[in-house]
N, CA, C and O atoms as a printed pandas DataFrame, in Angstrom:
     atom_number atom_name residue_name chain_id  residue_number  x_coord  y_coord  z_coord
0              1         N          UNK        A               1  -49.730   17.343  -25.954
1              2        CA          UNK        A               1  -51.015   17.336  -26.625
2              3         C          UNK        A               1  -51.179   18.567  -27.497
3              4         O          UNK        A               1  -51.555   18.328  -28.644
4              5         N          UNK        A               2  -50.997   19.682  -27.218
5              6        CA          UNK        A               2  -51.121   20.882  -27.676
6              7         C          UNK        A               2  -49.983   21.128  -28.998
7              8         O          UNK        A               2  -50.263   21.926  -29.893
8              9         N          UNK        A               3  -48.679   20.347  -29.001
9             10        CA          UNK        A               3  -48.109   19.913  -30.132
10            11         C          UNK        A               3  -48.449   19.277  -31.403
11            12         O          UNK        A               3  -47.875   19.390  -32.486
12            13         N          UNK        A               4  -49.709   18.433  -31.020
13            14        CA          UNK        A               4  -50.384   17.685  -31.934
14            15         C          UNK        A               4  -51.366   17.930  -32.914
15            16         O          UNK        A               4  -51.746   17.339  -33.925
16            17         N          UNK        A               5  -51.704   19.096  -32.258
17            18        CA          UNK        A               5  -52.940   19.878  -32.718
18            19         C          UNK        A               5  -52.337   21.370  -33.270
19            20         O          UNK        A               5  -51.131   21.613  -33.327
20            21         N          UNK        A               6  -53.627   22.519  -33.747
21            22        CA          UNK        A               6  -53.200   23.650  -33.499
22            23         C          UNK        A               6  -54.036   24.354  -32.239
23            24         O          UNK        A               6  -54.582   25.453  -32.151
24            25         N          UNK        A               7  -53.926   23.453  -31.479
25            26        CA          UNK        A               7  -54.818   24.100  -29.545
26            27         C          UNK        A               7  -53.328   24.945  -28.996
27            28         O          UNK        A               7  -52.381   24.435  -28.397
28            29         N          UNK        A               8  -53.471   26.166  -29.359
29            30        CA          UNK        A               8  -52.457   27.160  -28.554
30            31         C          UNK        A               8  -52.465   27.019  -27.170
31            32         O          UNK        A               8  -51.521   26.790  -26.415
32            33         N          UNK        A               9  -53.722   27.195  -26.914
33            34        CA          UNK        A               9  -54.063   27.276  -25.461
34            35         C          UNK        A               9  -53.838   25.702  -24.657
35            36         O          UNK        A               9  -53.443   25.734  -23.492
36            37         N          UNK        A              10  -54.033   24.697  -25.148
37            38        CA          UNK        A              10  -53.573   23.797  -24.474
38            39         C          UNK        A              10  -51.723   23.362  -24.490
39            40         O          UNK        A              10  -51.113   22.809  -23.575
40            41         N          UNK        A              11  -51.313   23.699  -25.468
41            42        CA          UNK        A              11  -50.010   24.044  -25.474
42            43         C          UNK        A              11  -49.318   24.659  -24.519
43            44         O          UNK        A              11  -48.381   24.178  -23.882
44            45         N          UNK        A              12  -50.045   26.341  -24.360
45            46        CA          UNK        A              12  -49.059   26.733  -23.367
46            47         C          UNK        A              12  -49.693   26.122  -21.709
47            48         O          UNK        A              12  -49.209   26.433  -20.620
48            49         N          UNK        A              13  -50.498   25.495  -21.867
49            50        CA          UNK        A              13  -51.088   25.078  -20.182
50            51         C          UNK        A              13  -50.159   23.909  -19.717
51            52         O          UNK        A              13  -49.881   23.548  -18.573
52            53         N          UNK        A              14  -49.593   23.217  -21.428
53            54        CA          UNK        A              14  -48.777   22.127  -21.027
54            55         C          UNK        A              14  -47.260   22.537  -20.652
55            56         O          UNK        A              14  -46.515   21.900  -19.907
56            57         N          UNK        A              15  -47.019   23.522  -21.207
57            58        CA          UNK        A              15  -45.694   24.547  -21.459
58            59         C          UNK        A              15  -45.639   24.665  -19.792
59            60         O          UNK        A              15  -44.752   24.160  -19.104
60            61         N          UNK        A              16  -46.910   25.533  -19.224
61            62        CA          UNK        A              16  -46.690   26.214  -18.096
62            63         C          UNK        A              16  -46.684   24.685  -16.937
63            64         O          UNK        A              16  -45.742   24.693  -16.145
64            65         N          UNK        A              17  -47.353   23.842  -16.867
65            66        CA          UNK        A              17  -47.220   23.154  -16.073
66            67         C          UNK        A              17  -45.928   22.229  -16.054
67            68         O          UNK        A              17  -45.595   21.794  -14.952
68            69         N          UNK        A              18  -45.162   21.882  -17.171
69            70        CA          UNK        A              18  -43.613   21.917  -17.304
70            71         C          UNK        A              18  -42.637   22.551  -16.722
71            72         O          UNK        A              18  -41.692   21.936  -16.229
72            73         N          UNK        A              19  -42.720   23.734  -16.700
73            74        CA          UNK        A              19  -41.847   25.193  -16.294
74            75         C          UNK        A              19  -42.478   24.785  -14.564
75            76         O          UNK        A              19  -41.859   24.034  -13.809
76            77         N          UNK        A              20  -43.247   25.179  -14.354
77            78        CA          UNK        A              20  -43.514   25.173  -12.831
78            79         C          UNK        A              20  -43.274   23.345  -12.109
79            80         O          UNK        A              20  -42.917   23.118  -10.953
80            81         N          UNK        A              21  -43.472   22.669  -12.778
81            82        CA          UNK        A              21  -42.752   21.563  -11.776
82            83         C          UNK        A              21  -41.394   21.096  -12.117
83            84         O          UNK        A              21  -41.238   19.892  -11.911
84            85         N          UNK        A              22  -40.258   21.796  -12.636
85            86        CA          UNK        A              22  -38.705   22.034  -12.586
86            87         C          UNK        A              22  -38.431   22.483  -11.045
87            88         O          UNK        A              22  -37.991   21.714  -10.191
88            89         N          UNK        A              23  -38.741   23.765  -10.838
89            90        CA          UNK        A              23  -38.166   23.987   -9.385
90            91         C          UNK        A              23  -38.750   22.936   -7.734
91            92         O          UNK        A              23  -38.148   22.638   -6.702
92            93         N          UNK        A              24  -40.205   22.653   -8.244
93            94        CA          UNK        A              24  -40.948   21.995   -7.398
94            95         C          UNK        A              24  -39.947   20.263   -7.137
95            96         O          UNK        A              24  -39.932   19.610   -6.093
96            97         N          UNK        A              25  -39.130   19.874   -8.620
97            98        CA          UNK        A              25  -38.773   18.909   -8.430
98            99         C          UNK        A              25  -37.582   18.899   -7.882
99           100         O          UNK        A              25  -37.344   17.827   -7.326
100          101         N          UNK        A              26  -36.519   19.880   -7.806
101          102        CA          UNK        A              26  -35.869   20.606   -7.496
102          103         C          UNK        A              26  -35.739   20.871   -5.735
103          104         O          UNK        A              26  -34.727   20.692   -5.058
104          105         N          UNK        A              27  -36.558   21.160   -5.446
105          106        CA          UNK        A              27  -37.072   21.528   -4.200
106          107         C          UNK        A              27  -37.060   19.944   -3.527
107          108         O          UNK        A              27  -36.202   19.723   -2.672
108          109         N          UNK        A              28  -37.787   19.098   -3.819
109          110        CA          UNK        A              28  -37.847   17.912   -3.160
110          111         C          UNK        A              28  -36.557   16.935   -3.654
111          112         O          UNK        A              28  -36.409   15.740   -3.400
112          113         N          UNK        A              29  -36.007   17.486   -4.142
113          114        CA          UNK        A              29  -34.914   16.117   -4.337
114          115         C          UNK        A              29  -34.187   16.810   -3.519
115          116         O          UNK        A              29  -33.506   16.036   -2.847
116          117         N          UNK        A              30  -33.900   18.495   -3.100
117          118        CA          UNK        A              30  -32.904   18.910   -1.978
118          119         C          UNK        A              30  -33.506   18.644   -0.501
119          120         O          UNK        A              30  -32.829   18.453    0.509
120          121         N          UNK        A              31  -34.467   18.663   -0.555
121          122        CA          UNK        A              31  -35.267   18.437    0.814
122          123         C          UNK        A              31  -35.288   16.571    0.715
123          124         O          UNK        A              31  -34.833   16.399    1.846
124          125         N          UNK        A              32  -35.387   15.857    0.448
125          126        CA          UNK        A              32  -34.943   14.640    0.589
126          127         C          UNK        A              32  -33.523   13.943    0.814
127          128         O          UNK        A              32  -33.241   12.917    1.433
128          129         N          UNK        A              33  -32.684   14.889    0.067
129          130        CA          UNK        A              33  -31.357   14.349    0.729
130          131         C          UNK        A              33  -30.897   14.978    1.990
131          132         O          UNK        A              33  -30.092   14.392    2.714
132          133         N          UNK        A              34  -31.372   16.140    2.281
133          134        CA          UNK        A              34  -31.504   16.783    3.556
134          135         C          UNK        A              34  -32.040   15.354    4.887
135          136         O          UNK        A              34  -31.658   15.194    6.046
136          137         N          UNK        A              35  -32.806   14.739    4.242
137          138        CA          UNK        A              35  -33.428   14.112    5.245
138          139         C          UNK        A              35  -32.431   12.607    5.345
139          140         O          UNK        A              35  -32.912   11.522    5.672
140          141         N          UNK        A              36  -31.517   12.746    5.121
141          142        CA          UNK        A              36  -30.891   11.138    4.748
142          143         C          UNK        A              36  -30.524   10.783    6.241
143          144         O          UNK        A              36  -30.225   11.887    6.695
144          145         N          UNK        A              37  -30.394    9.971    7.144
145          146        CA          UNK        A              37  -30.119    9.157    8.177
146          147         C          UNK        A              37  -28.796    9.020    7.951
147          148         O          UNK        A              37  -28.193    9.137    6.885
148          149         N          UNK        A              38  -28.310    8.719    9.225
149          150        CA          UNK        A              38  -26.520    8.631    9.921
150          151         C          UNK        A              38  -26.692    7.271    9.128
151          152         O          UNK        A              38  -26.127    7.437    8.047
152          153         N          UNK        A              39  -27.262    5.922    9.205
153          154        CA          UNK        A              39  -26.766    5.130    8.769
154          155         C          UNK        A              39  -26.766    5.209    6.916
155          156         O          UNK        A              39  -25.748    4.723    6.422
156          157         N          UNK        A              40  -27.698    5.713    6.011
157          158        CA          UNK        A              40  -27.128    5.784    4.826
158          159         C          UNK        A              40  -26.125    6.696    4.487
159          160         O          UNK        A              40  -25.606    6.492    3.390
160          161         N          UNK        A              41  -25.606    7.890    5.296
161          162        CA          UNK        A              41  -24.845    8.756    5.162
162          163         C          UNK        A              41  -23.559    7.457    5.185
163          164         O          UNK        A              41  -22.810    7.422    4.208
164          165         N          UNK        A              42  -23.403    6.684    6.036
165          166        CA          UNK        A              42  -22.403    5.535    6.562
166          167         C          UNK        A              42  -22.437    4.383    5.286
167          168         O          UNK        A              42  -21.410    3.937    4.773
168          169         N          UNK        A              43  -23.680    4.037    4.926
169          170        CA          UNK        A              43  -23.655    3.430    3.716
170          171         C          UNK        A              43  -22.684    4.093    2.390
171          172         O          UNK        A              43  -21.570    3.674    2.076
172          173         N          UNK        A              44  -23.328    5.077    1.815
173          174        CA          UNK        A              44  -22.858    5.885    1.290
174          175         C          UNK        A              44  -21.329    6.392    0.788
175          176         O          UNK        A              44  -20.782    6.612   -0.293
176          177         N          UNK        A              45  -20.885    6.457    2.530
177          178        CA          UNK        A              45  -19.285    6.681    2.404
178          179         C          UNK        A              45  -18.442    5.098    2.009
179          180         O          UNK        A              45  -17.578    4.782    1.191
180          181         N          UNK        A              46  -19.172    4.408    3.004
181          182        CA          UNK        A              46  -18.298    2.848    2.886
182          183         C          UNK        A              46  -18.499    2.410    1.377
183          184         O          UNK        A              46  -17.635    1.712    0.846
184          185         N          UNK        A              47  -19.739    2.850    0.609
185          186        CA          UNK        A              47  -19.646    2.652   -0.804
186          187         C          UNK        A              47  -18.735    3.071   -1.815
187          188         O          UNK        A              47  -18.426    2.388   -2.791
188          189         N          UNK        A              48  -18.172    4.599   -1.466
189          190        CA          UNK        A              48  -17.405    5.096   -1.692
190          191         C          UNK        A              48  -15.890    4.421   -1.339
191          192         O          UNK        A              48  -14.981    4.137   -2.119
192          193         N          UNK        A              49  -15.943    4.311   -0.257
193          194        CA          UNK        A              49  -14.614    3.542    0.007
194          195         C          UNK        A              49  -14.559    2.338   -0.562
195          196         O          UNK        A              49  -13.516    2.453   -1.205
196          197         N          UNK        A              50  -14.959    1.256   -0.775
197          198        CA          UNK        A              50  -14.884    0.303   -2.050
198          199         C          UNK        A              50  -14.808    0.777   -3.016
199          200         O          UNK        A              50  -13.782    0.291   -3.493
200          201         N          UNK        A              51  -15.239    1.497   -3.759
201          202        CA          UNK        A              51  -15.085    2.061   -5.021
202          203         C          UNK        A              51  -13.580    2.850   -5.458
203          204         O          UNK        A              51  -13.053    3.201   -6.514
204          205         N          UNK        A              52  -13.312    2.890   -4.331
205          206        CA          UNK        A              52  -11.603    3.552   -4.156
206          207         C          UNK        A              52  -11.109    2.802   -4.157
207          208         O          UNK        A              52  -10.360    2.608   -5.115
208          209         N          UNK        A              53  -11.167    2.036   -3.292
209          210        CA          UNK        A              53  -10.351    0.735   -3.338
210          211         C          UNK        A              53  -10.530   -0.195   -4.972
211          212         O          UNK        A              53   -9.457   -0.452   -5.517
212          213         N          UNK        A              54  -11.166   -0.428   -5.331
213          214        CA          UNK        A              54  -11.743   -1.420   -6.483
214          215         C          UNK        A              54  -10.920   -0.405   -7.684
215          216         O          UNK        A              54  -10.498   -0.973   -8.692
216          217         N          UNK        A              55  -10.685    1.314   -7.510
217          218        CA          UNK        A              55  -10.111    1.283   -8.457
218          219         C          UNK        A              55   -8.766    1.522   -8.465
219          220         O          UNK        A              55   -8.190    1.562   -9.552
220          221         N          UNK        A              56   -7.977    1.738   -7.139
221          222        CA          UNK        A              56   -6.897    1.342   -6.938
222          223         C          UNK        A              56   -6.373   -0.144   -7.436
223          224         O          UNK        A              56   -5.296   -0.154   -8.032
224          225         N          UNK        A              57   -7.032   -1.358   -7.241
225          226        CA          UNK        A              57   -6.994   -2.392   -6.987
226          227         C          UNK        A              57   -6.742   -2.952   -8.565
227          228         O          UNK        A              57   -5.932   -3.861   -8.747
228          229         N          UNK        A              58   -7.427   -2.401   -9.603
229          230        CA          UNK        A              58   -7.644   -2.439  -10.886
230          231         C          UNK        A              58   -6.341   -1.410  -11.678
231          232         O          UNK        A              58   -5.916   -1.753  -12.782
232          233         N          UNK        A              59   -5.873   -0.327  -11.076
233          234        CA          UNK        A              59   -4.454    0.224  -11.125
234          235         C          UNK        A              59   -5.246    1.243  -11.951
235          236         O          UNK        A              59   -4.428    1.653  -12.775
236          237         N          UNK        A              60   -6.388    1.849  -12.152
237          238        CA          UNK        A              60   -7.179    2.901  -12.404
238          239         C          UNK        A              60   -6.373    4.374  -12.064
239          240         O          UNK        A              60   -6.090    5.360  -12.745
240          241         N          UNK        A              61   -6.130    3.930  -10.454
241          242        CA          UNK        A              61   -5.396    5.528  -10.299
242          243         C          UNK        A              61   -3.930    5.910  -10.514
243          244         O          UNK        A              61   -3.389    6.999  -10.316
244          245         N          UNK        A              62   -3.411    4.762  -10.966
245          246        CA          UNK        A              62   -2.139    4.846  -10.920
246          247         C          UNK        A              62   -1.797    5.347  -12.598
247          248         O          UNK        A              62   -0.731    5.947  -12.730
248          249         N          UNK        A              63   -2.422    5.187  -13.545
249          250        CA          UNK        A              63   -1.953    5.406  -14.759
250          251         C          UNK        A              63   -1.404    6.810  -15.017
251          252         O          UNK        A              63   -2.083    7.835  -14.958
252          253         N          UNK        A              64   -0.084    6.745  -15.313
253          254        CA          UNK        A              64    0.852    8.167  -15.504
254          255         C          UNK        A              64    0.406    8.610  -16.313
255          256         O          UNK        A              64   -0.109    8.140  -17.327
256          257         N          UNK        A              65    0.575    9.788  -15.893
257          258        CA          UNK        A              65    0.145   11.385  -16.853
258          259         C          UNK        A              65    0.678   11.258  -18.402
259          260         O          UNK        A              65    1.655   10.510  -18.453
260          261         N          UNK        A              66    0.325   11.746  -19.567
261          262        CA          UNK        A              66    0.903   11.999  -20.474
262          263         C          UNK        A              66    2.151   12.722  -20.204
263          264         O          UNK        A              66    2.314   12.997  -19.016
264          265         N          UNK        A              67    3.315   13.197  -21.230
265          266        CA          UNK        A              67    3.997   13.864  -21.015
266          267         C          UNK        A              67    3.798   15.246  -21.684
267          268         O          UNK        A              67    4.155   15.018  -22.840
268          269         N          UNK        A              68    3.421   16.591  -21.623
269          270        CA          UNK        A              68    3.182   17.474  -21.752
270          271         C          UNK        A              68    3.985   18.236  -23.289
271          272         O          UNK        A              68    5.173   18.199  -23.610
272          273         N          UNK        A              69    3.382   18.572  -23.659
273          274        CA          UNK        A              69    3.755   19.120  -24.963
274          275         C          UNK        A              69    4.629   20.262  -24.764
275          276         O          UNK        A              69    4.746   20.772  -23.650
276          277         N          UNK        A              70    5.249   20.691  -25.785
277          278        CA          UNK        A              70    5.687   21.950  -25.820
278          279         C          UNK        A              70    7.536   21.952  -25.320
279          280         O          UNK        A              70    8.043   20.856  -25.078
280          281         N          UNK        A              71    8.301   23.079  -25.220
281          282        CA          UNK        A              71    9.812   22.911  -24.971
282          283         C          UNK        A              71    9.940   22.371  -23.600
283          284         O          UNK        A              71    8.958   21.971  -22.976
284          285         N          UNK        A              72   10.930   22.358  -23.211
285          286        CA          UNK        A              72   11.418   21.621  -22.239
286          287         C          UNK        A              72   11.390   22.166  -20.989
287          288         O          UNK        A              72   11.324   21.548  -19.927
288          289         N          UNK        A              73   11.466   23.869  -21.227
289          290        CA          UNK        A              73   11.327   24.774  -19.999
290          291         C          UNK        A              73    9.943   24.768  -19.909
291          292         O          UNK        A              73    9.752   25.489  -18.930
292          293         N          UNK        A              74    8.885   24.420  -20.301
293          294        CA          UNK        A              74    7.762   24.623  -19.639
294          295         C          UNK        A              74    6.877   23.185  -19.401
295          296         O          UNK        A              74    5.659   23.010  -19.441
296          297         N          UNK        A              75    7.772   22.415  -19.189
297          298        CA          UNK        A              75    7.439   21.234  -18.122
298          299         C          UNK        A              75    6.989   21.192  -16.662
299          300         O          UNK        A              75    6.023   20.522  -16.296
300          301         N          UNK        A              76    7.590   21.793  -16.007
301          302        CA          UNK        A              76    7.325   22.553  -14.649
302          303         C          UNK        A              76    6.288   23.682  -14.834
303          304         O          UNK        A              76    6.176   24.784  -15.370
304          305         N          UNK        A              77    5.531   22.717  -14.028
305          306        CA          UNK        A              77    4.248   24.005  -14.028
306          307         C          UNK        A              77    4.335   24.790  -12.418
307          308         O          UNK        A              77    4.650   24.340  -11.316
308          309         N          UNK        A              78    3.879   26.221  -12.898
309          310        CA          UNK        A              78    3.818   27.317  -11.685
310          311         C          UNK        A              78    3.320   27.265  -10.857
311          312         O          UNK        A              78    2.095   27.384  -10.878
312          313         N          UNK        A              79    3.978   27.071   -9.745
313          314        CA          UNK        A              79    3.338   27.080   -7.856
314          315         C          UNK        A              79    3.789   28.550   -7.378
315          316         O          UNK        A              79    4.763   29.269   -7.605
316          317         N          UNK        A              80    2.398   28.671   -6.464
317          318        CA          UNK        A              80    2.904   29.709   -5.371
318          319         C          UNK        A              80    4.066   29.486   -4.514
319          320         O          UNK        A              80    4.311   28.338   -4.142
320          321         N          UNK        A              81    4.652   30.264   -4.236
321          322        CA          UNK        A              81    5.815   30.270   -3.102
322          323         C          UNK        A              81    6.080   29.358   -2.158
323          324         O          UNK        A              81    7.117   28.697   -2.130
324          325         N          UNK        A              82    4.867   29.254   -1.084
325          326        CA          UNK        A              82    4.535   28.279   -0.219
326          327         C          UNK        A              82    4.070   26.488   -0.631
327          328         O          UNK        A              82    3.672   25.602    0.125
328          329         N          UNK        A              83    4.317   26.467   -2.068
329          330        CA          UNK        A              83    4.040   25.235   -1.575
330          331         C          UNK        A              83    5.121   24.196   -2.188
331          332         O          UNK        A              83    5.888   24.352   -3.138
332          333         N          UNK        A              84    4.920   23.033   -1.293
333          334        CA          UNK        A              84    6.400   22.230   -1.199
334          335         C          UNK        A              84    5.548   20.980   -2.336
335          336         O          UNK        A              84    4.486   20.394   -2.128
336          337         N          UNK        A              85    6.277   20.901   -3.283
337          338        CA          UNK        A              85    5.768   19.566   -4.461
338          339         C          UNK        A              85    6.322   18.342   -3.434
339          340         O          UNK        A              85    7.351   18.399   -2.761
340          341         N          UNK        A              86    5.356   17.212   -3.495
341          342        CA          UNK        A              86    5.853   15.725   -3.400
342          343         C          UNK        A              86    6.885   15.211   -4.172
343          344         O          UNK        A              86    7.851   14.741   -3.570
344          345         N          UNK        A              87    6.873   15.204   -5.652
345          346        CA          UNK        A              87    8.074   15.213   -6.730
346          347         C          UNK        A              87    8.513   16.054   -7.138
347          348         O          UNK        A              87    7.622   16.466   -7.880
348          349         N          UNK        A              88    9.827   17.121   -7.284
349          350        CA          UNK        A              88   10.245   18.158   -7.258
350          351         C          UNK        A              88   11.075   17.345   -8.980
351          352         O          UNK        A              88   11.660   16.284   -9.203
352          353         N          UNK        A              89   10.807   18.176   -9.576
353          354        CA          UNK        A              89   11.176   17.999  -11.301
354          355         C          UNK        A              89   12.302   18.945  -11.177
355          356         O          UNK        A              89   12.149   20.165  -11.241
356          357         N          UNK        A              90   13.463   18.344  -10.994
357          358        CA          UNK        A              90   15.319   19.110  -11.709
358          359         C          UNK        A              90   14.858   19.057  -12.626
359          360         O          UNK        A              90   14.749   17.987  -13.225
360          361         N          UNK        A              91   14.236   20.631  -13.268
361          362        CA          UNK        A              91   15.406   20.584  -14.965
362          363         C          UNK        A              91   16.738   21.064  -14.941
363          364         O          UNK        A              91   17.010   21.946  -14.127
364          365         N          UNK        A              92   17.868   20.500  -15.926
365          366        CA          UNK        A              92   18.995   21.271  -16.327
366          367         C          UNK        A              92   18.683   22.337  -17.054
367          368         O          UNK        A              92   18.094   22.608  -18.100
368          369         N          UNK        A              93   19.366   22.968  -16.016
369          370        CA          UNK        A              93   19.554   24.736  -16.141
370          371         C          UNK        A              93   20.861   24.594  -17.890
371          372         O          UNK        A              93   21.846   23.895  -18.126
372          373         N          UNK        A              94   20.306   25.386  -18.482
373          374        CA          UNK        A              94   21.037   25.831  -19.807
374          375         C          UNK        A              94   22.345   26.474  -19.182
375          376         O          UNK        A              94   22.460   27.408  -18.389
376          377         N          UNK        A              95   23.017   25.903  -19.617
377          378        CA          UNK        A              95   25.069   26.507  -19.660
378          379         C          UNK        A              95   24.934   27.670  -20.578
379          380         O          UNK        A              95   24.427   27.705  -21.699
380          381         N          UNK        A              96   25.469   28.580  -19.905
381          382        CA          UNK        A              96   25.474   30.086  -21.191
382          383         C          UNK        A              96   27.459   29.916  -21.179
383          384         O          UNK        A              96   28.234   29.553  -20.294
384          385         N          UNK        A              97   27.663   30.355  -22.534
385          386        CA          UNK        A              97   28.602   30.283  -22.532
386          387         C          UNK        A              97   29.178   32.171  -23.478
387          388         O          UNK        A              97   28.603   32.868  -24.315
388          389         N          UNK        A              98   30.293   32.289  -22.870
389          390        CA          UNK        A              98   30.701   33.536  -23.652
390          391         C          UNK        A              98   31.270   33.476  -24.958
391          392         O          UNK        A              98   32.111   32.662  -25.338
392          393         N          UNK        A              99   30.633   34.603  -25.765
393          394        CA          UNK        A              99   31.287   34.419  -27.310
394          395         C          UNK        A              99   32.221   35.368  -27.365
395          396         O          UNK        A              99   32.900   35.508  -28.381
């Protein structure tokens, strides 16, 4: 309303009552899911689990990666020490030869 006009004062009353019910709404949408019941928590997940399934099922998760740009040595991307890859990528190691 205060946009419409030149009413400053109703402007910022609309301004301020904007600004103050952000956190208020905020507040109750965390305090409402706080309150959710064992059985929609159960809904919820089993929804989830169809939805995994449906996009397995559709081959959604299966679509291979692009192949990565750039030379050939930096195909293999960097792991810490400890950890063991599922697919372990051989590159051929470069032959040095003496001149």
């Amino acid at each position: 309303m205060g946009l419409l006009g030149d009413n400053l004062d109703l402007f910022g009353a609309g301004l301020f009552m904007v600004l103050s019910a952000g956190p208020l709404l905020i507040a109750s949408t965390v305090r409402q899911s706080h309150r959710a019941t064992a059985h929609q928590l159960a809904e919820a997940e089993n929804a989830g689990y169809v939805r995994a399934l449906d996009h397995v099922a559709r081959g959604l998760l299966d679509i291979p990666a692009p192949p990565p740009t750039g030379h050939r040595r930096h195909r293999a991307e960097r792991v810490a020490g400890n950890v063991i890859t599922l697919r372990p990528q051989h590159l051929p190691q470069l032959e040095r030869k003496a001149q």
